[in-house]
N, C-alpha and C positions, 0 to 999 in steps of 0.2 A: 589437484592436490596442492595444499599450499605448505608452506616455509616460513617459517618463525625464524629471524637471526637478531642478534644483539649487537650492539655496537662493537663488542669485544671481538667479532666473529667477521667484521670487514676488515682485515687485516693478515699479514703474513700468509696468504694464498689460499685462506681456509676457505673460500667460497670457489673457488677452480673450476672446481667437479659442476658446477652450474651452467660452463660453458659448454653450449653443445647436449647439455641434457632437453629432454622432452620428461620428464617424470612431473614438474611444479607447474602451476600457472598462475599460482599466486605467491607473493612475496611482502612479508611483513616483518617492520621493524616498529617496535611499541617502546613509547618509556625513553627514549634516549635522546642524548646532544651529540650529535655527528659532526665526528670535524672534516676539513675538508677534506684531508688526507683518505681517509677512510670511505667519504662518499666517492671519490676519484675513481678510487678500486671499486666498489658497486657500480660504476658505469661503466668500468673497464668490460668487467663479467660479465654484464647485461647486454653488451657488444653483440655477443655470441652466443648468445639465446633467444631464440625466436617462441619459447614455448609463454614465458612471463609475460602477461598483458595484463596483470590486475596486482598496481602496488596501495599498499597500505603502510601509513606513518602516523599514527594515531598516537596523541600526548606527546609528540617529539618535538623538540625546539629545531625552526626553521628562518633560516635570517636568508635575504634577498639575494646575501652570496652562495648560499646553501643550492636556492632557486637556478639561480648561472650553472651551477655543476652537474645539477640534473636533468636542463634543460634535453642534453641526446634521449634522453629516454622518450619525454613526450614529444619529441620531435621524427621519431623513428616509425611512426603510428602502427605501433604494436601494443600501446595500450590503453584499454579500452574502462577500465573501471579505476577513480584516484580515489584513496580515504586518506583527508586528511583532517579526520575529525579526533579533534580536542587540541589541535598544533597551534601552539605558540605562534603564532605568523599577526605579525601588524598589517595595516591596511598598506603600507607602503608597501612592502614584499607580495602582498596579496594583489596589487595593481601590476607588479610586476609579471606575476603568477598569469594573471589575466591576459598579460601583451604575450605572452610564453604557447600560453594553452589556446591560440585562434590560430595558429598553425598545427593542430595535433587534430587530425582529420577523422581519425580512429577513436576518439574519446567520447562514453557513452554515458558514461555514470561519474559525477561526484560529488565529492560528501563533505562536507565545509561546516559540518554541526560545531556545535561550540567552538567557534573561533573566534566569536565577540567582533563578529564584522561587523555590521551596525548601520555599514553604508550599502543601501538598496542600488545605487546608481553604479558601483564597482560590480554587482552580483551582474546588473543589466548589459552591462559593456562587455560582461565574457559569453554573457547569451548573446549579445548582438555576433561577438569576434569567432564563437563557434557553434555552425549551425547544423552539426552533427549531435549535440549532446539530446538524450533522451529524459535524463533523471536527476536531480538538482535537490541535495537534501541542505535543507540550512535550519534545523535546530538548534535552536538556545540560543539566538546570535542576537538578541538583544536590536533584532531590524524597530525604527522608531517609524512615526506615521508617515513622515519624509522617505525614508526610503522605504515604505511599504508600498509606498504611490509611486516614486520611480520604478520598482519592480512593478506592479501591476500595467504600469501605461506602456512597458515596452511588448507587454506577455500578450496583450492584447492582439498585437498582428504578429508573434512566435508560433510557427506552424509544428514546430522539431518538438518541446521538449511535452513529455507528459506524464510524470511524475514531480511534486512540488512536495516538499515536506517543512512547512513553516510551525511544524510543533515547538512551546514554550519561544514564541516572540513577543511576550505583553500585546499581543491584537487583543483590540474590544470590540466594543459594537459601532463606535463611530470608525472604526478603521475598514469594518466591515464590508463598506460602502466600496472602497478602494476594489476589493476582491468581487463583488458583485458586477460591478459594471466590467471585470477584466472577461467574469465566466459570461457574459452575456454578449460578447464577441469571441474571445478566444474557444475555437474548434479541434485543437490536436490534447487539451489536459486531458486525462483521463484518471489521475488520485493525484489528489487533494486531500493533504494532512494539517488539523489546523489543535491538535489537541493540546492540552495545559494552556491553553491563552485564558481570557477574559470575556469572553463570549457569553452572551446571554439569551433569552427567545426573543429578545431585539435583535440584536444580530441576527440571528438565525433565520430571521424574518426577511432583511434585507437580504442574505444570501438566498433563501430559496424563492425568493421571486426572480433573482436573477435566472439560476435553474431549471423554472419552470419551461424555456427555452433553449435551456443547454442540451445538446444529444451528443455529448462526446465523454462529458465526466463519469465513471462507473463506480469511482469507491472516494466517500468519504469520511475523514476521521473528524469526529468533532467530539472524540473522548474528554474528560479532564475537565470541562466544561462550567457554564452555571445555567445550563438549560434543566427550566422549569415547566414547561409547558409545548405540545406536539401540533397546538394547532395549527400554526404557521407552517406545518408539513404537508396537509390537507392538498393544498394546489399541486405541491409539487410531486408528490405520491398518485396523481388525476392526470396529470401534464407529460411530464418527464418517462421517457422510456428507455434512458438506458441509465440509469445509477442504481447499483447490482447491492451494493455493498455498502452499510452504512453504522460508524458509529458510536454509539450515545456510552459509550462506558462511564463511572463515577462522574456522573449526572444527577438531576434533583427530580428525579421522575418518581410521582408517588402514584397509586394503584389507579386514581381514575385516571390519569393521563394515560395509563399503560392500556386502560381500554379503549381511547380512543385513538392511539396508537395503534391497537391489534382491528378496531374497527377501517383504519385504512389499510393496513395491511392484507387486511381480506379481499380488499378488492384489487390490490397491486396486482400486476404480473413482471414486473420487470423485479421487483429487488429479493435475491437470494439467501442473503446472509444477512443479521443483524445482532448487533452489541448490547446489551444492556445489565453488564454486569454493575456493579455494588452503585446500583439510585438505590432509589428509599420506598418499593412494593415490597410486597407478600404475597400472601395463598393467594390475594385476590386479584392481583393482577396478572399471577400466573395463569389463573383458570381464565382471565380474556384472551393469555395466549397462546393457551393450548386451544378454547375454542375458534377460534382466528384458523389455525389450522384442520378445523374440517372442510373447510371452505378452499383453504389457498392450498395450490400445488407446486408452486413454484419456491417457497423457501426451501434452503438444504440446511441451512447454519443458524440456528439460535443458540445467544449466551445470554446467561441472566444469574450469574455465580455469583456469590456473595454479597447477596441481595437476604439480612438475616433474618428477616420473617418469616422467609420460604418455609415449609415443612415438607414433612412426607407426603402430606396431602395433596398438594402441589405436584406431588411426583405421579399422583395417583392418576391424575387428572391426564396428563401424558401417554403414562403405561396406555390408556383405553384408547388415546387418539390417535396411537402408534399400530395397533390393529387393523387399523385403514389405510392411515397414513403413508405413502410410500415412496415420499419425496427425502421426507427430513433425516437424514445423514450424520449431523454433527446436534448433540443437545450440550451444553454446558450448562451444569449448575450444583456445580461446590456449594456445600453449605454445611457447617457442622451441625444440622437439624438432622440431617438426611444419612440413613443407616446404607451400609455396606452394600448389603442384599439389594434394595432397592436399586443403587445404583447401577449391579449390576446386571439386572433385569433390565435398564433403561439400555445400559449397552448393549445387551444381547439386541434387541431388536435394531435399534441403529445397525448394527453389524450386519445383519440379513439387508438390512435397507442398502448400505453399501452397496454391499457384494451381489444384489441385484439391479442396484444402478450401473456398474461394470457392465453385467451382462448386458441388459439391454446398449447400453452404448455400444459395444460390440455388435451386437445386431443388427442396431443402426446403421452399421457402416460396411457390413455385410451385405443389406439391402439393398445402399447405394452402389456398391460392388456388382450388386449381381444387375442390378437397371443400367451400369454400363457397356457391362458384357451384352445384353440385348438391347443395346442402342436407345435405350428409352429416353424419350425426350427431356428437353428441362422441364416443361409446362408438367410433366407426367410426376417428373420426380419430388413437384410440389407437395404431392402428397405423404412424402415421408414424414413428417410431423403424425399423420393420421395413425398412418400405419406402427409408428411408435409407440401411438395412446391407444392402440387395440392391443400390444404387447404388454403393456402396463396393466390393462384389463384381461390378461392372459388366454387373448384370443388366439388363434393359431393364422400363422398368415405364412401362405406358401407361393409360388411362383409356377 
């Protein structure tokens, strides 16, 4: 549960009751200038609470003596999640921040979005100083090619973190190159957020030949975009066996690309979910990817919302491949073309499709259950995959 307080609220003993509670475990203060007084008494409190390991200070002004005050907190390694995204903090305080946070052993997650940091080599020096963090969000920070290149040269041999969120950094396609050669060594990223840059199917290109080699990345963002063209996906949709989740949202995809799009897509087996909401198709590129879908089993999640050509037709096309279908889970596709009724005809079946992918998961591991009760081998137990896809085929399989 977390805790919202105000500036006004660290003061005169109003936060007491925190001592010694277990009820929060997270703690936010939004919007404020903290003086020191005030922050004094939130580390008094925070003494004597073991439950709060997730602070947030989002748009609060933070000066390097503010950092001194609150250093017991991250030093106590009880917590595990920092947002200090939209904080007033200069690079000086932030370097300070940096020598503070390589002693906090316990720190898993932080969030440094718009803070107009700008220097890659300060980002890379708290990845060097702490090699517990997992998750690293730097939105809107205005990183230049200089320090996109210091970040990527260090990330290169970084085994710990595997989430990067470099959404809205001006990256283009000559920066591109920086990130490519980092995926084409670095083994522990697993999402990669690159959306509102400057990226084009040049970039794009340069990134997924990097890819083509990577087996640790599973989700990326490359929304916001100026990708016009999918061919450069080709290798890497043939190659790459684990990027699950990929995506193209307000993008420049018009109906033939979205066919050759759905035409790799048929042959993928790795990637489950994809994006494609408001490009620039219609009925017609819907119909490549509802047909894309008699074929592949493995998507759960398609979006292609407010994309405004679409029609009901488009929907129609669906309704029929949903009859077979019994993978796909999640459809998205808003559009003020598409009448009530329809959509919720589209929902009904997704609903069944759920609520029978439950089950059989449940099954699944029933199965595995009962092959350990009778000791059955590993070699033996390879065939749960099988025994799955005779369940989906609603074969009866007993023991």
């Amino acid at each position: 549960m977390e805790i919202i307080l105000r500036a006004s609220d660290l003061e005169n003993g109003k936060i007491d009751f925190l001592k010694g509670s277990h009820k929060f475990t997270k703690l936010t203060i939004c919007n404020e200038r903290l003086n020191p007084e005030r922050l004094r008494y939130l580390v008094h409190v925070l003494e004597f609470n073991d439950a709060i390991h997730v602070l947030r200070f989002p748009e609060c002004f933070i000066s390097r003596y503010d950092i001194q005050i609150l250093a017991p907190l991250f030093l106590n390694n009880r917590v595990t999640k920092l947002n200090l995204c939209m904080t007033d903090i200069c690079n000086e305080c932030l370097k300070y921040l940096v020598n503070i946070l390589k002693d906090c052993s316990s720190l898993r997650k932080l969030n440094l979005g718009l803070c107009s940091i700008g220097d890659g080599e300060i980002v890379s020096k708290l990845l060097e100083s702490n090699s517990n963090l997992k998750v690293l969000d730097l939105r809107s920070n205005n990183l230049n090619s200089k320090g996109l290149l210091y970040l990527t040269n260090f990330l290169k041999f970084n085994s710990t973190l595997v989430s990067l969120n470099l959404t809205e950094n001006d990256i283009g396609d000559s920066d591109m190159e920086y990130l490519a050669d980092m995926l084409k060594i670095n083994i522990s990223l697993k999402t990669l957020k690159l959306a509102m840059n400057m990226i084009s199917s040049k970039g794009l290109n340069l990134l997924t030949n990097a890819l083509k080699t990577n087996n640790s990345l599973t989700e990326l963002d490359l929304g916001c975009n100026d990708i016009s063209e999918v061919n450069f996906l080709e290798e890497l949709f043939q190659n790459n066996k684990s990027l699950a989740k990929i995506n193209l949202n307000h993008n420049e995809l018009v109906n033939n690309e979205i066919q050759k799009l759905s035409q790799l897509l048929e042959k993928n087996s790795s990637i489950n979910s994809i994006h494609l909401a408001s490009n620039c198709f219609g009925d017609d590129g819907a119909y490549f990817l509802a047909g894309m879908l008699k074929n592949n089993n493995y998507l759960t999640y398609i979006n292609f919302e407010d994309n405004h050509d679409i029609t009901e037709k488009s929907i129609k096309y669906f309704e029929e491949i949903l009859e077979t279908n019994t993978n796909l889970t999640h459809l998205t596709f808003w559009n003020y073309n598409i009448s009530d009724e329809e959509t919720e005809l589209i929902d009904k079946r997704l609903k069944i499709n759920r609520i029978n992918k439950k089950r059989l998961q449940c099954l699944q591991v029933l199965c595995l259950e009962k092959m350990d009760r009778l000791n059955m081998t590993d070699e033996i137990k390879t065939f749960i995959p099988t025994i799955y896809e005779s369940c989906l085929s609603k074969k009866v399989v007993t023991f």
